[in-house]
N, C-alpha and C positions, 0 to 999 in steps of 0.2 A: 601297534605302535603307529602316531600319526603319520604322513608322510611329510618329507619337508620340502619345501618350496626350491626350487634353485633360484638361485642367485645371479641379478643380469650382470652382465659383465661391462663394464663401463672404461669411458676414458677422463682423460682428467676435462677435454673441449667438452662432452659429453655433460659431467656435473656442470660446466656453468654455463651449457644450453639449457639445461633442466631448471638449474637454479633462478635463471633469468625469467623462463615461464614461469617458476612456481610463487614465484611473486610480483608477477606481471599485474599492469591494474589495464590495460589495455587488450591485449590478447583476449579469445574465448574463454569464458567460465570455465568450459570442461575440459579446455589445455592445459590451465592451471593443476583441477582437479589431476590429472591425466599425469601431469611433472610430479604432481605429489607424492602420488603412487608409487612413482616409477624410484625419488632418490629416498623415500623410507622404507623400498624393498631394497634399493642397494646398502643400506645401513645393518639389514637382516631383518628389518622386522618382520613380522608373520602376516598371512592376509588378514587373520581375524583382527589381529591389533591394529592394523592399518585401517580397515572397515569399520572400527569401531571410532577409531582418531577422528575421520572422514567423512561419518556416518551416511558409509556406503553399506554393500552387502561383499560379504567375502568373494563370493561366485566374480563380482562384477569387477574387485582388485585383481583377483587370477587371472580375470581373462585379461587385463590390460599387460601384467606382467608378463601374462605368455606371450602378446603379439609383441610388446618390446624387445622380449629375449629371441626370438623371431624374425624380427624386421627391423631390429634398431629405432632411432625418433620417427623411422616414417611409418611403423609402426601403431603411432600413437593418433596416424590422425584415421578420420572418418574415410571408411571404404566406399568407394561410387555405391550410390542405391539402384536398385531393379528398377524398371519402368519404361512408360512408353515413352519412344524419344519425341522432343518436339520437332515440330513440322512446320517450325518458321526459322529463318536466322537470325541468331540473338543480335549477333553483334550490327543488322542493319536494322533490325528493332532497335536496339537501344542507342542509335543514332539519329533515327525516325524521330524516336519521342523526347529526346533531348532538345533535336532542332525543333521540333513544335512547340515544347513549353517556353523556348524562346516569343514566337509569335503571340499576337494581341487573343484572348480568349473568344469562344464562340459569345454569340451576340445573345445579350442576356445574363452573359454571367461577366463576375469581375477579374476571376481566376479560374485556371485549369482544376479539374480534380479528374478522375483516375476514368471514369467512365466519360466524359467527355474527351479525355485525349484517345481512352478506344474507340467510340462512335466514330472522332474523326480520321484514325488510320485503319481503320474499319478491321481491328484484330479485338481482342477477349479482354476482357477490363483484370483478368489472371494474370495475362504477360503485361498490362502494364505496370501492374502493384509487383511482381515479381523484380524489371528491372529498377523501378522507383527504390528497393528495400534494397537491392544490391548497392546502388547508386547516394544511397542515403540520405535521398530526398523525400521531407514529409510538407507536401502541396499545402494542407489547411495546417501546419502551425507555420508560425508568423514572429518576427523580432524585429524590435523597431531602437532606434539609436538616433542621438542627437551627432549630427555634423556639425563642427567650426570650421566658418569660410573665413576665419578672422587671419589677414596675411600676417599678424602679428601674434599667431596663436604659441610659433614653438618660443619666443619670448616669453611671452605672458606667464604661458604653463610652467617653463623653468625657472620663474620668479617665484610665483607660489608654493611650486615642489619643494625649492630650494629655503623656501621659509618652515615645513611643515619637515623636512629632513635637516636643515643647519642652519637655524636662525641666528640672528644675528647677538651675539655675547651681551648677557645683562638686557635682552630687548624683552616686549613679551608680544603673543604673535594671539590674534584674536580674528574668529570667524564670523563675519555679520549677514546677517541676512533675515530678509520677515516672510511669514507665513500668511497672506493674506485671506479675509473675508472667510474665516472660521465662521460656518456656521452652525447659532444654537439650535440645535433640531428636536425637538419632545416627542418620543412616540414610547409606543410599551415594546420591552423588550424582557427578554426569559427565555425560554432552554424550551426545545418540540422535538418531538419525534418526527424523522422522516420515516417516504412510504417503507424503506428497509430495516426500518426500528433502530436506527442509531440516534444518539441523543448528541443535537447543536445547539449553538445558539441562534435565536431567532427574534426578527422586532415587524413589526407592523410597517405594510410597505405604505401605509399614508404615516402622514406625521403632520405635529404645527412648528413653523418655522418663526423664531422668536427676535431673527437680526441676526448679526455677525459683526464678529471680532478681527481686529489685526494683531498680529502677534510679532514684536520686534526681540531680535533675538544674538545673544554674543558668546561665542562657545571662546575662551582661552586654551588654546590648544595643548598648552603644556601641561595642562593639570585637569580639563574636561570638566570646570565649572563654568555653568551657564548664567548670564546676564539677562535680565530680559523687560518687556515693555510691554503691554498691551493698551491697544488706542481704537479710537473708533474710527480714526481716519487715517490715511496711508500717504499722506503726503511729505515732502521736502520737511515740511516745519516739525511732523513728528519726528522723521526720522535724525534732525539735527538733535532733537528733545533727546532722545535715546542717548546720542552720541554723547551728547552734554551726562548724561546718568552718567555712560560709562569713564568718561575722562575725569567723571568725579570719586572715581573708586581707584584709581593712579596719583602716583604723585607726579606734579609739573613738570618733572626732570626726566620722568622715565619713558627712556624710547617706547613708541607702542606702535608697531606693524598692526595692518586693519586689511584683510580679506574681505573683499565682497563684487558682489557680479556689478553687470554695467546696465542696473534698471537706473529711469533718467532721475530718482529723487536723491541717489547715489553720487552724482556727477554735477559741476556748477557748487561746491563746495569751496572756492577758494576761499571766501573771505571766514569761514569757520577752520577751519585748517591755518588760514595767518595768525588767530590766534591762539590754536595750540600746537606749535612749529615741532612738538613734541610727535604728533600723528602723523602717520606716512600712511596715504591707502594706496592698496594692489588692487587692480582690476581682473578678475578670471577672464578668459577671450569671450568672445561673442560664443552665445552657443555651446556654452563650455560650465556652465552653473556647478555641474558635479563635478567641481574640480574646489568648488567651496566646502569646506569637512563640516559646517554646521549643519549641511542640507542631512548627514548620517543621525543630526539629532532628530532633526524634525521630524521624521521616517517613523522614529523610536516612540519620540512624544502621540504621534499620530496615533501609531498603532496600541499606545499602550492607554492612552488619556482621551482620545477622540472616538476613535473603531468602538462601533455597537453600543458609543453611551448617547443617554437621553439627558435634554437641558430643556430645565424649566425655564430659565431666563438668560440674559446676560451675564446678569452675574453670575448664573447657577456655574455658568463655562467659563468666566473667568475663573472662579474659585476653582475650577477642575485643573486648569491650566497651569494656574501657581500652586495647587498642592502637589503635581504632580513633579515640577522645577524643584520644588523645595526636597522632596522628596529624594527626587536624583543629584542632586548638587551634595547632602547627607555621603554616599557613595560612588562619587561624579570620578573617571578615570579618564586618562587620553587618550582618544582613538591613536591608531597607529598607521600609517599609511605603508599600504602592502602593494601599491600599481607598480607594476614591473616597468607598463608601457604605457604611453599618454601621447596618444594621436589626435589630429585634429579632423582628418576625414578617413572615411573610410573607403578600403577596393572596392569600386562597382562591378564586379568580375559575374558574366554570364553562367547559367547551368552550363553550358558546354565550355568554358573554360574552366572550370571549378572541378568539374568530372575528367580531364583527362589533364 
């Protein structure tokens, strides 16, 4: 007769510490796994059916069962390990190499990485990746972000928000912006093997370069149909041209909000605006472009109509350009705006204020 498992004994704080872990997305993977364990043996289940749930091994659900019926939750975590102790002080190690990565890097290089901050505190390139990985600092990856110094940035931004969340009744609210100096690039491209025999895509790093396109471009927000222009020149006069398309797909009456940054063929507008009293433009702040919702097309168009293609001509890239409009306007939707928060700069805060 098999034998059966006992049952831990629990409280009610107990399930919904566990239950907290056991659907934690931030906690350790194996405290999750660990809570798992712990409240489908308090339900009764068996270890084999747990281990099978979990696809652990039975042996490994018992033993976690027994230290919990054992030790309670502090049962669940990891027991000190054996070993030689270290023979420096942590905590003025990892004071050491915080205030250094502060300092300007040795000469030659542009930035710290791990064997130069040991060479310089003249300890083991071990202890410095050890407290780096505690500390959560990864030296060679890198994130870069656009700052608004515009003093009229929390203006601006809560004008365009407030266009793209509660536009104004019977208006319609329109994103403008161009893609400039699209270039037609012809090279060969097809599918290689790399040295680990996985199959990409791949194109020939020379190419012939045949010109370049501007692409003007008007996303309607409400409905995620794109307007669009292509020219060979980027100036004020196309850009009124465009305007003029688009004010000819509106009727004369109907209010029309017009989103766009503050490049200078944008701006000096007044006397095309006196005669259509109908158009209102919003300016995004300085430094602030991704605050215009067409910039989310042009990303799309990019990636889907430009990335890895070959153009024989001008026109080869125009035609790629408006097959690809036509194509997405067929099933064209509105993005949705999901920012919680819309900052104009950002904390310059130190490794040493960041870590403590």
């Amino acid at each position: 007769m098999p034998r059966i498992a006992e049952k831990p004994q629990y409280t009610d704080e107990i399930i919904e510490i566990l239950s907290s872990w056991a659907s934690s997305r931030t906690i350790e993977a194996r405290m999750v796994e660990r809570a798992k364990i712990i409240l489908k043996s308090i339900d009764g289940q068996t270890d084999a059916t747990i281990a099978k749930e979990l696809g652990l091994r039975p042996n490994t659900v018992g033993m976690w069962r027994h230290r919990f019926i054992k030790n309670g939750l502090k049962g669940l975590f990891d027991q000190p390990r054996p070993g030689k102790p270290w023979k420096y002080d942590i905590d003025e190690t990892r004071k050491a190499i915080l205030e250094l990565l502060e300092k300007p890097p040795p000469k030659g290089q542009a930035m710290w990485d791990g064997k130069a901050v040991a060479k310089e505190l003249s300890i083991s390139p071990d202890k410095v990746w050890r407290v780096l990985r505690n500390e959560g600092i990864c030296l060679q990856r890198q994130r870069s972000w656009c700052v608004s110094t515009d003093v009229n940035f929390t203006t601006k931004a809560a004008d365009i928000v407030g266009l793209y969340l509660n536009p104004p009744e019977d208006a319609i609210v329109i994103s403008v912006d161009e893609k400039p100096s699209i270039q037609a690039i012809e090279r060969p491209v097809g599918y290689v093997f790399t040295s680990n025999r996985k199959i990409v895509q791949g194109f020939k790093s020379t190419y012939e370069r045949h010109g370049t396109l501007n692409l003007f471009a008007a996303l309607e927000v409400a409905t995620g149909q794109i307007n669009s222009k292509i020219t060979e020149k980027k100036r004020r006069v196309e850009f009124l041209e465009f305007m003029d398309q688009i004010a000819g797909e509106y009727s004369k009456t109907q209010e029309i909000h017009v989103i766009m940054d503050n490049y200078c063929i944008h701006e000096k507008c007044d006397l095309w605006l006196a005669k259509h009293p109908n158009f209102t433009f919003h300016f995004t702040p300085t430094s602030a472009s991704w605050l215009n919702m067409v910039e989310i097309w042009f990303g799309i168009m990019t990636r889907k109509a430009l990335k890895g293609g070959s153009f024989k001509s001008l026109e080869d890239l125009s035609k790629a350009i408006n097959d690809f409009i036509s194509v997405y306007n067929e099933n064209a939707e509105p993005f949705i705006w999901r920012k919680r928060e819309v900052k104009g700069s950002q904390l310059k805060n130190t490794i040493v204020n960041l870590c403590n």
